[in-house]
Each structure stands twice: as structure tokens, then as C-alpha cells.
C-alpha positions in Angstrom: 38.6 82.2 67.9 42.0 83.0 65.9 45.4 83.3 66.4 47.8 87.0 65.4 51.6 86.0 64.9 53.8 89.1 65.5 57.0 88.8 63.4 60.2 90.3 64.4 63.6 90.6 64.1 67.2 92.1 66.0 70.4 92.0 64.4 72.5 91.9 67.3 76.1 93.3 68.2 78.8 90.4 67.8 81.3 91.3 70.1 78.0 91.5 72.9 76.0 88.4 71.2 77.2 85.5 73.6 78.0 87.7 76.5 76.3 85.9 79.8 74.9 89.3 80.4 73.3 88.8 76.5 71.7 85.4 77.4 70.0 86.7 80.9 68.3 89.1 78.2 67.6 86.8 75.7 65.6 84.3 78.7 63.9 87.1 79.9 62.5 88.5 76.6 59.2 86.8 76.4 58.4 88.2 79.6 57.9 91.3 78.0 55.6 89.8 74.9 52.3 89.2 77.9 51.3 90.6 80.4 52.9 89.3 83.3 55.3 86.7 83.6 55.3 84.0 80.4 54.7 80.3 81.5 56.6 77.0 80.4 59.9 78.4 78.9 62.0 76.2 77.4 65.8 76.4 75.6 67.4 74.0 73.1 69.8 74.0 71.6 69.2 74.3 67.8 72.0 73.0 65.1 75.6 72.1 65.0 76.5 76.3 64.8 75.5 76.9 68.8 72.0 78.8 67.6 69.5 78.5 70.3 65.6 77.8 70.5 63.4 80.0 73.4 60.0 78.8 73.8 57.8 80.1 76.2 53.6 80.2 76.4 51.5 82.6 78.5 48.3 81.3 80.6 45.7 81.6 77.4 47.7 79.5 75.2 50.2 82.4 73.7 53.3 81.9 72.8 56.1 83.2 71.3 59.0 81.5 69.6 62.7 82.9 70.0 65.4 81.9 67.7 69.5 83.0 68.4 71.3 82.7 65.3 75.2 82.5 65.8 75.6 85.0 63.4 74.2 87.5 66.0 70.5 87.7 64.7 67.6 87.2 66.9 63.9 86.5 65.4 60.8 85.9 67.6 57.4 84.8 66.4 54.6 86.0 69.1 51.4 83.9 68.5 48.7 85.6 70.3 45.4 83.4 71.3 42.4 85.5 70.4 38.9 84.2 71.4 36.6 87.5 70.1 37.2 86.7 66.2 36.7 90.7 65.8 39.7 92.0 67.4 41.9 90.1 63.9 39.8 92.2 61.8 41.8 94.8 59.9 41.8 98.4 61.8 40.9 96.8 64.7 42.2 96.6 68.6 44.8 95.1 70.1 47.4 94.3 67.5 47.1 97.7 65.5 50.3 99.6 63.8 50.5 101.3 66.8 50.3 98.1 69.4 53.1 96.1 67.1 55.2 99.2 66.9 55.2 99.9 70.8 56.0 96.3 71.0 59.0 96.2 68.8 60.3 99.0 70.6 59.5 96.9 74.4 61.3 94.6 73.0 64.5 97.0 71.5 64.6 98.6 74.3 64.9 95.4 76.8 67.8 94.1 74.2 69.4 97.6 75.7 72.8 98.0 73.6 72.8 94.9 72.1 70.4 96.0 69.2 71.8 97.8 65.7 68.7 97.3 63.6 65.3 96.2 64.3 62.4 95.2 62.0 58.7 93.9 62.0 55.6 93.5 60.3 53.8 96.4 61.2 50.4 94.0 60.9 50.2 90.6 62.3 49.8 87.3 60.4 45.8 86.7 61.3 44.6 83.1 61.3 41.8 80.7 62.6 38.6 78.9 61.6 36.5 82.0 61.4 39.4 84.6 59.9 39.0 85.4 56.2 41.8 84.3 54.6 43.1 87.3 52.5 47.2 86.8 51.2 48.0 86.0 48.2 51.4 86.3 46.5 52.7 88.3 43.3 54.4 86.7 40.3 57.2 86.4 42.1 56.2 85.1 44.8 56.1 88.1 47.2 53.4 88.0 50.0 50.4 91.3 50.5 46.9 91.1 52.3 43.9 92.0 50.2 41.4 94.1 52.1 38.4 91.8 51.7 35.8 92.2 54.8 33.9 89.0 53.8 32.9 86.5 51.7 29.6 87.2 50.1 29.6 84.0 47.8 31.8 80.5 47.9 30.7 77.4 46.0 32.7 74.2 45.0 32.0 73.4 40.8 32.8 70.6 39.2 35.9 72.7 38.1 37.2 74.7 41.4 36.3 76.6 44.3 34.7 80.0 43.8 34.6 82.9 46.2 33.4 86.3 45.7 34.8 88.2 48.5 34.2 92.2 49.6 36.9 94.7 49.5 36.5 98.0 50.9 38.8 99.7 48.4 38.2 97.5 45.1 34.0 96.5 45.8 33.5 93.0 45.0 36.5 90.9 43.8 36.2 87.0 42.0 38.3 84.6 43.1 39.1 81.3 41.3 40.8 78.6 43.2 41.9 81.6 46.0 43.6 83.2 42.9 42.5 86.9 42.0 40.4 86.9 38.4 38.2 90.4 38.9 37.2 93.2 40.7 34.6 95.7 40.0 37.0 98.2 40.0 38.5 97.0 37.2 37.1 98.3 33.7 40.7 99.2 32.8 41.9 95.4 32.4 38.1 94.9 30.2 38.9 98.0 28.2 42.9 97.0 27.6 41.9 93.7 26.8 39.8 94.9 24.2 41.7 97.7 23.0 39.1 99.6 22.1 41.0 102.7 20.9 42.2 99.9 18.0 39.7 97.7 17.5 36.2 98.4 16.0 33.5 95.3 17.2 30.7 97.2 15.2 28.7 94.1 12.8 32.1 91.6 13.6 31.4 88.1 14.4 33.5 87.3 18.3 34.3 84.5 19.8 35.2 85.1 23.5 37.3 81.6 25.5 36.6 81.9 28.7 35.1 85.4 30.3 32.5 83.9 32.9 32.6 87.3 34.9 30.4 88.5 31.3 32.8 91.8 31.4 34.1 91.4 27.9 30.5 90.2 27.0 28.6 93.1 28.7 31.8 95.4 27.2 31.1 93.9 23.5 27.4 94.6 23.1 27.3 97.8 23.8 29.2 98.2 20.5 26.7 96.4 18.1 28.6 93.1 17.2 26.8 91.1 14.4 27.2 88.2 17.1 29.1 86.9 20.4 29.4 83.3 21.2 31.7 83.3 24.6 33.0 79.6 25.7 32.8 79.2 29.4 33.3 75.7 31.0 31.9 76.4 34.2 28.0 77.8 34.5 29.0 78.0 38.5 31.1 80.9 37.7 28.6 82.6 35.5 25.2 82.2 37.6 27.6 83.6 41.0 29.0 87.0 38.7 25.5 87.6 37.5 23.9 88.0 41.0 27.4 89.6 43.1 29.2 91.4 40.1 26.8 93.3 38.7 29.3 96.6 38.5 31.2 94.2 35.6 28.6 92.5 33.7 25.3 94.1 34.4 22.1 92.2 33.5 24.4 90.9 30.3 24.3 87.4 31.9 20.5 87.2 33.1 19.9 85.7 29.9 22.4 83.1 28.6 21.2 83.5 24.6 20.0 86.8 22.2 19.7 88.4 19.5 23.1 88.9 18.3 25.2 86.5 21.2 25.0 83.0 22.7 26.6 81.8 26.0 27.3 78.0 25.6 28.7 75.8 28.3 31.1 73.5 26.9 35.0 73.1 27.1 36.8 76.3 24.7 39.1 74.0 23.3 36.5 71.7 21.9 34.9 74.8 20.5 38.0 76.0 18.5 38.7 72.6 17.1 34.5 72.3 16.5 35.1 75.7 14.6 38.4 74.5 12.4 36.4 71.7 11.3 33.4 73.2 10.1 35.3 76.0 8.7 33.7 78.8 11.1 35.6 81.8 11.2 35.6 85.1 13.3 36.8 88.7 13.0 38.2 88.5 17.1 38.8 85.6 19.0 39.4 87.0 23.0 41.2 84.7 25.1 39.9 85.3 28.4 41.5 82.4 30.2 43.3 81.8 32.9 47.0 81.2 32.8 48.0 77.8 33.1 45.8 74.3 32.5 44.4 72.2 34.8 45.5 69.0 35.7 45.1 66.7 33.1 44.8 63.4 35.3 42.4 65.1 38.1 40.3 66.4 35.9 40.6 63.1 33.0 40.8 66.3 29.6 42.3 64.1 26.6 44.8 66.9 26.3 47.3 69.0 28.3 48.5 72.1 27.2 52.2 72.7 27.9 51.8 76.2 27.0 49.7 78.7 26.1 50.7 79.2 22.5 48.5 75.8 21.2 45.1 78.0 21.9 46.7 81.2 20.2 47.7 78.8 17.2 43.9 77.4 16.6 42.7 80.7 17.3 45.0 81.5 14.8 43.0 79.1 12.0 39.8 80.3 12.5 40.3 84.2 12.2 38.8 85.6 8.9 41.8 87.4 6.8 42.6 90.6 8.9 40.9 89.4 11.8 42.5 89.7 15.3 43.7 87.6 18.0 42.9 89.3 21.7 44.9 88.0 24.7 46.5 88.5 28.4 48.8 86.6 30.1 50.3 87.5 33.6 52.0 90.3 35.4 55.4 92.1 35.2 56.8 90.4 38.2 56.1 86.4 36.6 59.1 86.6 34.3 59.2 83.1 33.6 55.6 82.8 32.1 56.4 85.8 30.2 59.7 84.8 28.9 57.9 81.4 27.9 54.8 83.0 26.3 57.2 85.4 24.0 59.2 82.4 23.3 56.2 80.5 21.8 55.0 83.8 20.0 58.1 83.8 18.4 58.6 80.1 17.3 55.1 80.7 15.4 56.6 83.7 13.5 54.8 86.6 15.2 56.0 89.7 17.1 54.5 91.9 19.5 55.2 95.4 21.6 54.0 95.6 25.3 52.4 98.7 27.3 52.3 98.3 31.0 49.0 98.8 32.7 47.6 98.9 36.4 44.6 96.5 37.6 43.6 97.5 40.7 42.4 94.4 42.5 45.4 92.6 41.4 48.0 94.7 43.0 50.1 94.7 40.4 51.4 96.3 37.2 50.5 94.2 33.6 52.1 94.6 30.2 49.8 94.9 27.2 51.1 94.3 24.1 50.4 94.9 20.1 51.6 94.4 16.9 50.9 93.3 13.6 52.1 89.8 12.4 52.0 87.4 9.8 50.1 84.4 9.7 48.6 83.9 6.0 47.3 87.0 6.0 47.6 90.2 8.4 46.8 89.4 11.9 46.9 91.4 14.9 48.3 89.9 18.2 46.9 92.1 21.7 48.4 90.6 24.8 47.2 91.7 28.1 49.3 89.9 30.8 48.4 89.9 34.7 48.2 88.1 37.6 46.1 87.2 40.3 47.2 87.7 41.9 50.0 86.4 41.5 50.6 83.3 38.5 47.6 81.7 38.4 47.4 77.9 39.4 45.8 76.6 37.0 42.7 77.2 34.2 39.7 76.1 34.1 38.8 75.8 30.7 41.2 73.4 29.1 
């Protein structure tokens, strides 16, 4: 069973809005949201302005929720009660484009004169124990619907919840914490990362923070690297990705050591400082992590990261002269991360350009960026930013 909210609105002519003739429409409209006649209506009044609440339920448990604004805007919220959890699949019967539409239109046309404009969600809001939950929101905080048609893999770690869902469009998709990481159709954000039409990983030594999808890894050794150590904290994410995304990572993580790479499980953060202080350094250090750090007192980490600039400053330290720093961020739309990351490149002397790119699971655009800096010796600095979808909440590796 599940519920589908329909979400419309009316803006209403003022000279008509508190016509008596206006309010026998307005009673009389969630008649026409069920079949029949609606059960149990009920008005209130609603603020100190003269808006009005309309409540009214059908015999399955429907209802639909009417609010008059004194402004002379109407909204109404119609909950249907679904017991066959199929019919709140995407592209399926009742509440299609076409269903919503005929109903906006039911409803225009019973508002008679007193409509000017009319809108809607041409797809309803699907909910219930059984209903995949698929919205997410953009950097700035605007709502879409992924496509996913189930959930092939879900797990609780020590570290998050981890879902690998099925898209139609986008083939499997990980998701950390309900935020967007990866899709199989996503070489483009592996290959930008990398910026392979710049950077030669032929013999270099790599140190990948993060990456438990094993894209960047699987990307790497195809191109001969002397050796790959990648710094993932949660083994949860790695075994799930190496049985459901085999389109990113291949057989790469069926074996978590070889001949020229190592997987170790540990915290990245530890690693960088473990690297400073034995005076290990690489050609590339890729900073596959997510955005922002977890919470320092649920998860008991000795140190909290304000920003993300402290991990670029010890990779920083542990690059061989000319070596290269590889990084992303977040998407166009989260402004204030990406005012605050530029800020904190900046206050550490370095500079960067920024190229846009498209990941396709994520739904939306992502800047990458290059230039060469200064920091003792020539460095370059590569950010890729996105978003999950969206910001995400949180990382799981420091």
C-alpha cells in the first residue's frame, strides 16, 4: 500500500474571490477530486487574514486538503489511498500525465471564471512502506525524481547506509547516505577527475582518498602506474560495488592487493599524516571524497574538518616536486561550498580555472577546474566539483 499526493494550485480573480457564489465552489470542489461525493468535509478558519482550511476524505481513506489564501490563491493537496503498490510506479495507471492533467482541468473548469492561471505537478508525490524512495534535491536545494526501479543492494556499515539502486536511463547508481555518489553511466566524471588528456599515470606512484566504487582504481591500471594505494574507510562500500557496479570497476576490486596497487582499509586522513611522517611521497594524490565530514561526536574521529582545504594542504606535503593534486567538489548550483572551497584555495596561495561538465546520474552540471600553482615547487591543482545529488551530507572518510 502507498499513498500519491496531487499538488495544485489556482490563482483566483479578486474582485470574484469572496463572492458567496465563489465559496459554494470552493465547498464543492473536492467533490470532483473522487468519484462520487467526498465524505467528512470540514472548514476552518485558518489565520488572522480570513484564509480558509477545506478538508474533506473519500470512503478509502483519500483526502484532499484545500487552502483559500486571502490574496485570492487557492492550493489543494489530493492524497490518494493506493492499496496495489504497482499503480505508484512510474509510467503506470491511474495518476499518469494524462490522469493529473484531466484533473487540473476538472478542477479549472468547476472554478468556472474565477480561475486566471492554473498549475500542477504533472507527477504525483508517491509515498508508502513499499514505494522506493527516489527525490533528492540539487545544490540549491531544488527537488527531481531519479528513475530508479529498485533497489538491488542496501546495507547499514559502521559508517552509513548504502543502497545501490536500478535506473532505467543511468544502469546502476550508488548511493551513500540517500545521497547520489555514482552511476554506471558515468565514465565522464572518472575521466574528468583524472584528466587524462593532462596527466600521464604511466610508472607514477598514486595515492587515491576515498574511491570505494574502484572507478578511479580500475581507470588507473589500465595506464601502467608503478603503484596505487587507494584509502577507503568503509570495506561495506567496496565488497557492494564489486558484485552490482561492475560497468565502473570491473574485476579491479575482486582482489584487494597486486602487483603494482594495494587497497587498505583505514581512515585517509590517518594515511596522509602516516605518509608526512615517514616522508612518503607521490606523483598524484586523487581526492575522491565526499563533500563534507562526518560528525565528529557520532562518529568519536579526534578531528573535524571545517573545510575541505586541510586534506588539499597535507596532500599538498606529500607530493614529489611537480606532482599533482586531483580533486572535485560539488555542483554549479551549491554556491556556497564553492565560494568556500575557492576561498580556502586562495588563503593557501594557489589559483585555479574551471570547465563545466555533465554527470549523468547526478542531474546536474559540474565545474572542473585547472591550473598551475605554487607550493614549493610547481603543483597542479584539478578540481572536479558535483553533487549528489545535490551537497552531499556528509563524508565518510574523515
Amino acid at each position: 500500500m502507498g499513498t500519491a499526493t496531487v499538488v495544485m494550485s489556482f490563482a483566483l480573480d479578486q474582485e470574484l474571490f469572496n463572492s458567496k457564489e465563489a465559496h459554494e465552489l470552493y465547498q464543492s470542489l473536492p467533490n470532483v477530486c473522487f468519484e462520487g461525493s467526498s465524505k467528512h468535509q470540514t472548514i476552518s478558519d485558518c489565520g488572522e487574514k480570513g484564509d480558509k482550511l477545506i478538508t474533506a476524505t473519500s470512503d478509502d481513506g483519500s483526502h484532499v486538503v484545500i487552502h483559500l489564501y486571502h490574496f485570492a490563491y487557492l492550493t489543494m493537496d489530493i492524497t490518494f489511498v493506493v492499496d496495489n503498490v504497482d499503480q505508484l510506479k512510474p509510467l503506470s495507471e491511474p495518476f499518469s500525465f494524462e490522469y493529473i492533467s484531466a484533473l487540473e482541468q476538472k478542477a479549472a473548469n468547476h472554478l468556472e471564471k474565477l480561475v486566471k492561471v492554473s498549475n500542477s505537478l504533472k507527477c504525483p508525490i508517491r509515498r508508502g512502506p513499499s514505494v522506493l524512495w527516489a527525490y533528492g534535491h540539487t545544490g540549491d536545494e531544488r527537488l527531481f525524481e531519479a528513475d530508479y526501479e529498485d533497489i538491488v543492494f542496501e546495507t547499514d556499515s559502521k559508517w552509513q547506509n548504502i543502497k545501490i539502486a536500478k535506473s532505467r536511463e543511468f544502469g546502476n547508481v550508488l548511493l551513500l547516505d540517500d545521497d547520489i555518489m555514482l552511476g554506471e553511466s558515468d565514465l565522464v566524471y572518472t575521466e574528468t577527475l583524472l584528466g587524462l588528456e593532462r596527466n600521464a599515470f604511466k610508472d607514477k606512484t598514486i595515492l587515491i582518498l576515498g574511491g570505494g566504487d574502484g572507478g578511479i582504481l580500475h581507470e588507473l591500471l589500465k595506464m601502467s602506474p608503478a603503484y596505487v594505494l587507494m584509502a577507503e574507510i568503509d570495506e561495506e562500500v567496496i565488497k557492494a560495488c564489486s558484485k552490482h557496479m561492475k560497468k565502473v570497476c570491473g574485476d579491479t576490486l575482486q582482489k584487494w592487493e597486486g602487483a603494482n596497487y594495494k587497497i587498505k582499509i583505514c581512515d585517509c586522513v590517518l594515511e596522509l599524516k602516516e605518509a608526512l611522517a615517514s616522508g612518503t611521497k607521490y606523483d598524484y594524490v586523487i581526492n575522491d571524497l565526499t563533500e563534507l565530514s562526518v560528525d565528529k561526536d557520532k562518529y568519536g574521529f579526534e578531528y573535524q574538518f571545517e573545510t575541505s582545504y586541510t586534506i588539499l594542504e597535507f596532500s599538498m606535503k606529500i607530493l614529489r616536486t611537480g606532482g599533482k593534486y586531483l580533486a572535485r567538489g560539488n555542483s554549479l548550483s551549491a554556491t556556497d561550498y564553492r565560494a568556500q572551497f575557492e576561498e580556502d584555495v586562495k588563503t593557501l596561495g594557489y589559483d585555479f580555472t574551471r570547465t563545466d561538465v555533465h554527470v549523468p546520474s547526478f542531474l546536474e552540471t559540474y565545474p572542473s577546474t585547472e591550473k598551475m600553482i605554487a607550493y614549493f615547487h610547481s603543483i597542479t591543482l584539478q578540481m572536479f566539483l558535483y553533487c549528489f545529488n545535490s551537497i552531499k551530507s556528509k563524508s565518510y572518510t574523515y
